[in-house]
C-alpha positions in Angstrom: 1.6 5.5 14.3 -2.0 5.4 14.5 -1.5 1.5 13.9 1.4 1.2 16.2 1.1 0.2 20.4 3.5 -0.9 23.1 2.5 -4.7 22.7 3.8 -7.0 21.0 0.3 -7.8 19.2 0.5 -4.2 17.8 4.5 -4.8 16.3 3.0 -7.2 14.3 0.2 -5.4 12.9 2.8 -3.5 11.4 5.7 -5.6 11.1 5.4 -5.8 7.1 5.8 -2.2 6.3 9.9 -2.4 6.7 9.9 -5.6 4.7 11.2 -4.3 1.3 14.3 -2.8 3.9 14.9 -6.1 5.3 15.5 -7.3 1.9 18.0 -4.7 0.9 19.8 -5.1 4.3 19.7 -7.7 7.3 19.3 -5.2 10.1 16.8 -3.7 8.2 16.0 -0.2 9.7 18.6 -0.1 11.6 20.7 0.0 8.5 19.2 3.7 8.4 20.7 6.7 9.8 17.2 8.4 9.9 13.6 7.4 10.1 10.7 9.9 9.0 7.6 9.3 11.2 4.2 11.5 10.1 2.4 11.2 13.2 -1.5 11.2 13.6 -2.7 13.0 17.0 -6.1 11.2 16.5 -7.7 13.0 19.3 -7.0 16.6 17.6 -7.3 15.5 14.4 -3.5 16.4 13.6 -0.3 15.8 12.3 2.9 16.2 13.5 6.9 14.7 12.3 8.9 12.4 14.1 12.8 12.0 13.1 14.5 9.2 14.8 18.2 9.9 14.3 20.5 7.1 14.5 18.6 4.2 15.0 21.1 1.5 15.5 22.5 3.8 18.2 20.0 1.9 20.7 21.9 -1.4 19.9 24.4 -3.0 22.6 27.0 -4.2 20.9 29.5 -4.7 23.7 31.8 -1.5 22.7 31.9 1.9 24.1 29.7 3.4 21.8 29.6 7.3 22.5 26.2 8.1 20.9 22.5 8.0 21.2 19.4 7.9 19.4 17.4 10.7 19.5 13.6 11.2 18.3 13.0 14.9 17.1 9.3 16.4 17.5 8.7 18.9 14.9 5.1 20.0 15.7 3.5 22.8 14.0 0.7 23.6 16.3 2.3 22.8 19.5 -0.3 22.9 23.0 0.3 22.3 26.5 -0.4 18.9 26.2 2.3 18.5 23.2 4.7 17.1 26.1 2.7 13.9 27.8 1.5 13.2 24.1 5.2 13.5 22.6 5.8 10.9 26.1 3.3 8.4 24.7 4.9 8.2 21.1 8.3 7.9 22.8 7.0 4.4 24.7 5.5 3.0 21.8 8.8 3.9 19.5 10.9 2.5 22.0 8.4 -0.7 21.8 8.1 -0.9 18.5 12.3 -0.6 17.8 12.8 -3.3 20.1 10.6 -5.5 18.6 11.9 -4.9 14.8 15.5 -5.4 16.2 14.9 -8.6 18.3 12.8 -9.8 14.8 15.5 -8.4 12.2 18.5 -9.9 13.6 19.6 -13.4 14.8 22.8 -11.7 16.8 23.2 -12.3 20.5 22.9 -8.1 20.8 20.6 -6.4 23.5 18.6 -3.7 22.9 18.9 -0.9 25.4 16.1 1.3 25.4 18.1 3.8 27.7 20.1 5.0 25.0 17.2 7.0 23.3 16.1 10.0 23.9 13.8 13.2 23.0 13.8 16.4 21.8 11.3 18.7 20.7 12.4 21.2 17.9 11.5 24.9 18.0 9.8 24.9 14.3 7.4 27.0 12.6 3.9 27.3 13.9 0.8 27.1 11.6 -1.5 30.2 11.9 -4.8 27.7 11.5 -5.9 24.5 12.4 -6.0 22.8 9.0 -2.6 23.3 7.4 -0.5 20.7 9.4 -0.2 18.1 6.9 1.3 20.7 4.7 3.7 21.7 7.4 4.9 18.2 8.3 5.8 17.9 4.1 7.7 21.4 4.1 9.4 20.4 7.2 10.3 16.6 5.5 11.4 18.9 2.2 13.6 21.2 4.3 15.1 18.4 5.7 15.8 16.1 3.2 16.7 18.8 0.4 19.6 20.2 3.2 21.5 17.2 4.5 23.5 19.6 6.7 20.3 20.4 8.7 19.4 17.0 8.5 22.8 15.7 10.2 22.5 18.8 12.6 18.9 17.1 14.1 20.7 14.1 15.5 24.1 16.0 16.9 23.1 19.3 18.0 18.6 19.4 17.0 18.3 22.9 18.9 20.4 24.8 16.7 18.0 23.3 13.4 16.5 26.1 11.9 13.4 25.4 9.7 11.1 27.7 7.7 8.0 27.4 5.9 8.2 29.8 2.6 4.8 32.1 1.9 1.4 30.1 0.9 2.8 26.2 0.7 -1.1 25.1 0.2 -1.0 27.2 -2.9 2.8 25.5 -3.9 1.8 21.6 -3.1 -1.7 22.0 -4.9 0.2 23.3 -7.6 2.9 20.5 -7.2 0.1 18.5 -6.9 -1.6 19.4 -10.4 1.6 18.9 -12.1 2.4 15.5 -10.3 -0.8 14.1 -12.0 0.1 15.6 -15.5 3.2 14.0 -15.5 1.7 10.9 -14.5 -1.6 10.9 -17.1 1.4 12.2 -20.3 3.2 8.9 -19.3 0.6 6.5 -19.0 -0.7 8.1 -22.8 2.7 7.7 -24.4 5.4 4.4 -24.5 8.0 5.8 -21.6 7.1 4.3 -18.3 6.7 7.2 -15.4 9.1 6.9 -12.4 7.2 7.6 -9.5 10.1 7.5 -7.2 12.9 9.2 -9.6 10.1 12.4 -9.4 11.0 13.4 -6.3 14.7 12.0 -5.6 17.2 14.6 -5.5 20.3 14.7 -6.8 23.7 15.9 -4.8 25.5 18.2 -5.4 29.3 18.6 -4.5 28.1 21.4 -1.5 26.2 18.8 0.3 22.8 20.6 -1.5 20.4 18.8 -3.5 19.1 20.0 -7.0 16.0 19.1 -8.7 12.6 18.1 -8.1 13.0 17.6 -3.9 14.6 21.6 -4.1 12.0 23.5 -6.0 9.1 23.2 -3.3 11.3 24.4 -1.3 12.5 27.1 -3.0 8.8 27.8 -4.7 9.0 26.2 -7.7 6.1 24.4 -7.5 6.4 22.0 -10.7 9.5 20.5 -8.9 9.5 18.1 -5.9 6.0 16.3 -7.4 6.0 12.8 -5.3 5.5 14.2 -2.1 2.3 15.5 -3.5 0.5 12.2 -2.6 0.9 12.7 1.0 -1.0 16.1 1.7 -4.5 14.6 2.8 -4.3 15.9 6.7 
């Protein structure tokens, strides 16, 4: 987001970061049911998680549609001042989802910005002003390892229940260390390394997910490697 402002000059700073999704699908992101925002609070020096649920809610398409789209805050070290800044990100989204759609598509749909709104989750608070990065990745893994809570953040978000598991610096450095084992064996030896199969889950018939996403979450460190990557904050 730190790239991202209400203009149109600041769309197209970013406009080729959903490009490879625009190849898979015409409306491009708002082929998606969810979009995973990190958000950088430059001022504080923080992160925090956006989840925009439904994104192709916000489009007019000239039927009774009986839905929104609705962007989640998960902040770990929420202030006073998490509201007005929570405001700010909701303009330029709104901005910035306009713009894509109007640039992805060729159809004579509007855009209605009306039809999105905000919530701010109740999630787990970090006990020191360093540790956010980490949060926003347990709170990603949470989500993403649990579809059922996932699915529960656009249709009811209050009753979402997220929790951060006992020392998750210790558990991603870990995750970490064995990411870059993985990664150096491969490179030494004649099988090329997947970075992206190193973290997708699989599904299970519940609606869970087993392997590599599941065992940070579950503390087993070794397991859900490719979000490793991300825990500069």
């Amino acid at each position: 987001m730190d790239s991202l402002d209400a203009s149109e000059h600041g769309w197209a700073r970013v406009r080729t970061w959903t490009r490879s999704v625009r190849r898979r699908h015409p409306a491009g992101i708002f082929a998606c049911d969810y979009l995973f925002l990190p958000l950088h609070h430059e001022a504080e020096r923080h992160w925090s998680l956006a989840v925009v649920c439904r994104p192709w809610a916000a489009v007019n398409i000239g039927q009774d549609v009986h839905t929104t789209t609705t962007v989640a805050f998960l902040d770990s070290l929420r202030s006073p001042s998490s509201e007005k800044h929570e405001a700010v990100v909701l303009h330029k989204l709104k901005s910035y989802l306009r713009s894509e759609w109007q640039d992805c598509t060729p159809l004579s749909t509007s855009f209605d910005e009306g039809r999105i709104q905000a919530v701010a989750i109740d999630v787990p608070q970090q006990q020191n002003s360093s540790d956010c990065g980490i949060y926003v990745l347990e709170f990603m893994l949470q989500l993403l390892c649990h579809p059922g809570k996932l699915a529960s953040l656009g249709r009811d978000p209050l009753a979402v229940e997220l929790q951060v598991g006992k020392a998750p610096r210790q558990r991603w450095r870990q995750a970490g260390a064995s990411y870059r084992s993985l990664k150096q064996a491969a490179a030494g030896g004649s099988a090329s390394f997947d970075e992206v199969g190193a973290f997708v889950p699989s599904r299970r018939r519940n609606g869970e997910t087993d392997g590599l996403l599941q065992g940070v979450v579950d503390g087993d460190a070794p397991c859900a490697l490719g979000f490793a990557r991300g825990m500069a904050c």
